[in-house]
Every structure is written in C-alpha cells, then in structure tokens.
C-alpha positions, 0 to 999 in steps of 0.5 A: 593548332591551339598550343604553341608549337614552339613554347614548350622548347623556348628557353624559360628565364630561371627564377632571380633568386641566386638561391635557386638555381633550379626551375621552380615546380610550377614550372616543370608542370606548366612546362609538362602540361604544354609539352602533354597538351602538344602531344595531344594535338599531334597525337604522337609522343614526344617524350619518352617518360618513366619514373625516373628517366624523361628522354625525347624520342626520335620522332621529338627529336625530328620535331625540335629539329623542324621548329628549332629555326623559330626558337632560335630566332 
C-alpha cells in the first residue's frame, strides 16, 4: 500500500500561533488528499462528503477501529 494507512487519522499538531485555533487549509487539503488517495488503494469510501456535512461511513468507521490500535501507540 503505497499511503500510510494510518496518517490521515493521526493526530496533526495544531499551528503555534495562539491565534489560530484552527488547523490551517493546507492542512485540511493535505489531510483530504490522503484520506482521498487511501480511498483510492482501498477502492471503497471512507468518508461520506457533501457541500456542507463531511461524516464517516460505516465501512471508515469498521476502518479506524482496525487501525486505531496503531495510532494510539
């Protein structure tokens, strides 16, 4: 598998700036690419995206439970 399978779920540092409390775009859309690109090598969503709403499907949600043993670590 040429992504790694667990780095769209491992908690991202937020920015030092105590003026941002939100995660910069770039990292939404680098975090999007990944999560899009393991999608891809699965061939199976694990994501349900719409305009407004983003919730994870029953098959992500089988997923993270697989995986949140390595992420935990």
């Amino acid at each position: 598998m040429g992504v790694n399978a667990t780095e769209p779920f491992t908690p991202q540092p937020l920015p030092s700036s105590k003026s941002s409390t939100r995660p910069s775009l770039s990292l939404k859309s680098s975090i999007s690419r990944l999560i899009q690109s393991l999608e891809a090598e699965l061939g199976a969503s694990l994501l349900h995206r719409t305009t407004r709403v983003v919730k994870i499907t029953e098959l992500g949600a089988l997923y993270l439970e697989q995986i949140r043993p390595a992420i935990s670590a």
